[in-house]
N, C-alpha and C positions, 0 to 999 in steps of 0.2 A: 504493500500500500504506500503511496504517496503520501513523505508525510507535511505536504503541504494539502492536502485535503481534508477531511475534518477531524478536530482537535479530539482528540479519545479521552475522555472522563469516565470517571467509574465511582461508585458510590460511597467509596474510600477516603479517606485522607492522609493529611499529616500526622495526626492523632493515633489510625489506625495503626492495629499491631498484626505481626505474621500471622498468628492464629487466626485474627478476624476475618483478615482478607482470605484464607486460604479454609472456613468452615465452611462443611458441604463436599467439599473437593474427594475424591477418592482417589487418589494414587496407588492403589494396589497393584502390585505387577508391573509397578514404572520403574527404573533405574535411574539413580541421580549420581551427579558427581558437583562436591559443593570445592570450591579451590579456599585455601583460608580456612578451614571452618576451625580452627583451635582457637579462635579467640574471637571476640568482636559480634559483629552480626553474622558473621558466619555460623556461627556456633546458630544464633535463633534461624536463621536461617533452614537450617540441617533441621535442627530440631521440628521446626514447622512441615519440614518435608517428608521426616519422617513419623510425624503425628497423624499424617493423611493416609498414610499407609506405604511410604516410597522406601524401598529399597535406595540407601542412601552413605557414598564411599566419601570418607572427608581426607580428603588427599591435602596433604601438611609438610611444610619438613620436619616438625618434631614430632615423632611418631606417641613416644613418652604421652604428651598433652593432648594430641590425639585420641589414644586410647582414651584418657581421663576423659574428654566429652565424647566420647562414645558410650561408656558406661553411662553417664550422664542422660545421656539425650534416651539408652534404652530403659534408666528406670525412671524418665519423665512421662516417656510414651509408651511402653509398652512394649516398644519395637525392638524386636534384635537384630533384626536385617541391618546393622550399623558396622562401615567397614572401613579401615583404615590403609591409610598407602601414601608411601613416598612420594611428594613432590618439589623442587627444589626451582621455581621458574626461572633463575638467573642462569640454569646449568641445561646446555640444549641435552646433553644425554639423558638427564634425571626428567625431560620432557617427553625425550622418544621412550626412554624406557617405560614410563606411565600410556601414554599410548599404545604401544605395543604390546604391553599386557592385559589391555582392556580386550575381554572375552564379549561377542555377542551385543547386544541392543543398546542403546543409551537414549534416553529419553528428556532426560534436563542435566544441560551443562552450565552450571554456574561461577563465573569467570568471578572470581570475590576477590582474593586476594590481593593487597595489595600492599608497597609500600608509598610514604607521603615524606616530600620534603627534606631529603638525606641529603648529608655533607656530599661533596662530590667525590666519587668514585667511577668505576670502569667495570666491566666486567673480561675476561681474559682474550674476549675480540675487541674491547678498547668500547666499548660502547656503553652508553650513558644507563647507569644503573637503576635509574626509576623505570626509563625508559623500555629498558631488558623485562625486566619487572611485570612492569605495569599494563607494557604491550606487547611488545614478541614474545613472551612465555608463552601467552595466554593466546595467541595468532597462533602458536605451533601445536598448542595442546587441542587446539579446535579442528585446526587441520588433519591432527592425527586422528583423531577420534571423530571427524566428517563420517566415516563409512559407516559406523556405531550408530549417529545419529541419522543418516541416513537410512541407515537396518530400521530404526523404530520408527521414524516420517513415513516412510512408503508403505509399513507392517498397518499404520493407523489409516492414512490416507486411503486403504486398500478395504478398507474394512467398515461396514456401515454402520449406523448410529443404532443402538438397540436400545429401542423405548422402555424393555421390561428387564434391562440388563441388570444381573444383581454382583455385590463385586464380591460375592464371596466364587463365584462363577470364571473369576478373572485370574486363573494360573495358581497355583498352589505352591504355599513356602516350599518346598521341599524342592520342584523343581527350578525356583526364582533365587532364593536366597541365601542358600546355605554356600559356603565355601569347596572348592574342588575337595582340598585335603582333608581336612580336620575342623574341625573348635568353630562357637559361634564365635561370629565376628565382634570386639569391641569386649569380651571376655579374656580375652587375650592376656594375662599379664598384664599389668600396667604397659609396659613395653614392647609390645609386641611386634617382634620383627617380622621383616616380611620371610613367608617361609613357617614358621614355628605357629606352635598350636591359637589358635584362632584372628591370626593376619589375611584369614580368608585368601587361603590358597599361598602360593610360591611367590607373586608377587603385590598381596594386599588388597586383591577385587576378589568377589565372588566367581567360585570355581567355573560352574558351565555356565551359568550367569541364565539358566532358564531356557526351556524350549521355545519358542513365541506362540507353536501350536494350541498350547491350552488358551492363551490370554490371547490368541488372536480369531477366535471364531466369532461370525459375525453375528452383534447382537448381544456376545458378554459381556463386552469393554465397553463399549461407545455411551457408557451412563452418561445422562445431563450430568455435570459436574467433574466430569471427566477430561481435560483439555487431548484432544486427537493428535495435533502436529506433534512434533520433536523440539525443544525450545533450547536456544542458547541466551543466560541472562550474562550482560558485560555490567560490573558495577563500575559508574564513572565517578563523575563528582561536579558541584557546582565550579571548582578549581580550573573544569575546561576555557571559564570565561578569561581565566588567566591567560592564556598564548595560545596559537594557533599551532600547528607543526610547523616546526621549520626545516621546512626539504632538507635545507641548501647547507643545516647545522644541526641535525639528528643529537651530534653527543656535545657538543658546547666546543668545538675545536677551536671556535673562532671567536664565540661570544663572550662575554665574561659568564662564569658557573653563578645559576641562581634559583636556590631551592625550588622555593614556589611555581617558577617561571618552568624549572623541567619536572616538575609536577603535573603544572597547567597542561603544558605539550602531552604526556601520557596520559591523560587525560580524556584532552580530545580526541588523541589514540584510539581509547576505547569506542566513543564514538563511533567513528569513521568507519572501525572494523567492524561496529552492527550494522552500519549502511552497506557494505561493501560483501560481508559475509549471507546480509539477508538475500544481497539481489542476486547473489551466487547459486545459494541455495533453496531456496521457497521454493526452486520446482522440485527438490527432495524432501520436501513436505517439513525442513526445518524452519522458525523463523527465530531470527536473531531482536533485540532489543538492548538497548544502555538506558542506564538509569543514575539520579545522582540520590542516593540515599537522606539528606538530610545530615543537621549538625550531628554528630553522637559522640559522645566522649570518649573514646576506645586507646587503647595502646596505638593505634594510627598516629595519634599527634605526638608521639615521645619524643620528635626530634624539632618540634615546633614550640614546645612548652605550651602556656596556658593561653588559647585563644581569646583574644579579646573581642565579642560579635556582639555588639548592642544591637537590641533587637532578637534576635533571633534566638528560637523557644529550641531547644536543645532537645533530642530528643533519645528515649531508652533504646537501649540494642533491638529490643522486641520493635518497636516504631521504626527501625532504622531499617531494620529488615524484612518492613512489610512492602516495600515495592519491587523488590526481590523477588518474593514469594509471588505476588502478583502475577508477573510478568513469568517466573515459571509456570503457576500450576491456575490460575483461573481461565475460566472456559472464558468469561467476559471478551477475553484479548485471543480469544481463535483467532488466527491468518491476520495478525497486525505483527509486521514488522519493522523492521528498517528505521526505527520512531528510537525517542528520549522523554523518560520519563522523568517527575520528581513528585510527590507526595502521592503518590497514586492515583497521577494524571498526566497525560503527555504535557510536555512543558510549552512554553510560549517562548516563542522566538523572538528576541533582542535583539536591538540592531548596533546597541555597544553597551559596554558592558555597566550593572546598574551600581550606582551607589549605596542604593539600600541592599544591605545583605539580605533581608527576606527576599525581594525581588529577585536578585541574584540565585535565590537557592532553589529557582523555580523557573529559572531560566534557558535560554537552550542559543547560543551561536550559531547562527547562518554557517559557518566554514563548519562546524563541527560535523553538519547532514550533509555539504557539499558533496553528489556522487565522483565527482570528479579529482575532488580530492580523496575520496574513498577507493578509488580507482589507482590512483597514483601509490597510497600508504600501500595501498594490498602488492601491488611490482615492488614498492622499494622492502616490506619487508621479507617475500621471499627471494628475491635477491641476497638478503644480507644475511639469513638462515642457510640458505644453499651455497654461502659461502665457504671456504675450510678454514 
């Protein structure tokens, strides 16, 4: 969808929390993958996804902390389908490798992770460390895992709406959730490495990862309340209004280093790559979305210290996380893509950038939807990945 066509409102807001937005929803038999979920909104995030019934892998680098909100999130919900796995987005291998171990369907990818505002650093190809971060991790971990989400787009697309669908109907833990080898998932030892009793399988996902056959007969799945496509959620941030990308100066070679400033550019990053990923993919029955979550006090600001935002109502991980959830698992948003969200509404487009921070945090930059600059980001980043 054009997101210059009509502005998509939903009966949510800033106020709303993950749970709100996502009650009703039936996730049984989906696969999720939440990036970040060890701290922050990631964690309500995950948790919300796996309240609904979603088979849900919180791929982290500290496995340790991990685990900890997996235990967590399974005696809040109920859910044991909680799985942990290495992911390190600064380190292209610890990317392929996450990809390449993903077995079978994928259903919601939640691109969360992130870091804000870091002293200047490189990573070992020389490139700008939020940037690595914030956007090529997250560009590679989608591309790898395209086939995954394409497996669950075309399985849903293919498959009609069943009015008397019930979701106990929709594939059975046994062959959806449980790990190749051993141990439920998220029981694991505090620690649990990948490999060893409940890291869900050799490398931290669920072993066969489920037949599609049980959850894809026409008529069991397709409940109202059940979102059909395959969804990729990019968390961005109001910070895009900070800077555009700069082609022509990716990692600061030339400019002087400035936190915010190559925050702002990853930023837009995110952006650009739901424009660019949606118009790729929606005929694989994916659709992509970015969102800016809202103030939320999290370890995010550790290198910012205490923000000063007159005006602007601050809000709990649970609120932070609810356009998140949204934009994964509400039917409201079938076949909307390519869009920028903030309080649980597609944002309004500014034509520079606003004074008032409330304004600001509901904002959305013209360059940010540019296809044409979505066009450009998508050649210069795999270029720079298919580099050696």
């Amino acid at each position: 969808m054009d997101p210059k066509e009509t502005r998509i409102t939903t009966p949510f807001d800033a106020r709303s929390t993950a749970a709100e937005v996502i009650d009703g929803v039936d996730l049984s038999g989906r696969r999720a993958v939440v990036t970040g979920a060890a701290s922050g909104i990631g964690i309500e995030t995950a948790r919300a996804l796996a309240g609904a019934g979603a088979e849900v892998t919180l791929a982290v680098r500290n496995l340790d902390a991990g685990a900890r909100v997996a235990e967590d999130i399974t005696a809040t919900t109920g859910n044991k389908q909680l799985y942990v796995a290495h992911l390190d987005l600064a380190d292209r291998a610890s990317v392929a490798a996450f990809a390449d171990g993903w077995d079978g369907p994928l259903h919601i990818l939640v691109n969360n992770a992130g870091v804000m505002a870091l002293p200047e650093g490189r990573t070992p190809e020389g490139w700008d460390r939020q940037f690595t971060v914030n956007h090529l991790g997250h560009f590679a971990l989608a591309c790898g895992l395209h086939g995954a989400l394409a497996a669950a787009g075309s399985a849903a697309a293919a498959r009609p709406l069943g009015p008397a669908a019930s979701a106990g109907s929709a594939g059975s833990a046994g062959s959806v959730g449980f790990p190749g080898s051993a141990g439920s998932a998220g029981s694991a030892g505090s620690a649990a490495s990948p490999g060893s009793a409940g890291s869900a399988g050799s490398a931290g996902f669920p072993g066969s990862a489920g037949s599609p056959g049980t959850t894809g007969s026409p008529g069991t799945t397709g409940t109202p309340g059940t979102p059909a496509s395959a969804r990729i959620v990019v968390v961005s941030s109001a910070a895009h209004l900070r800077s555009p990308v700069v082609f022509d100066d990716l990692h600061f070679d030339y400019r002087p280093y400035e936190p915010m400033l190559a925050y702002g550019q990853s930023k837009t990053a995110n952006v650009l790559f739901a424009v660019g990923a949606n118009a790729r993919w929606a005929g694989d029955g994916i659709v992509v979305n970015a969102l800016s979550p809202g103030g939320i006090r999290t370890n995010l600001q550790r290198h910012v210290g205490d923000i000063a935002a007159p005006g602007v109502v601050w809000k709990t991980p649970e609120q932070g996380a609810a356009t998140s959830v949204l934009l994964a698992a509400s039917p409201l948003l079938e076949g909307v893509g390519g869009r920028y969200f903030a309080d649980c509404a597609e944002a309004e487009p500014v034509s520079r950038r606003p004074e008032d921070l409330t304004a600001m945090m509901v904002g959305v930059a013209p360059y940010a939807l540019d296809p044409e600059g979505a066009d450009r980001l998508w050649a210069t980043s795999e270029r720079l990945l298919a580099a050696d």
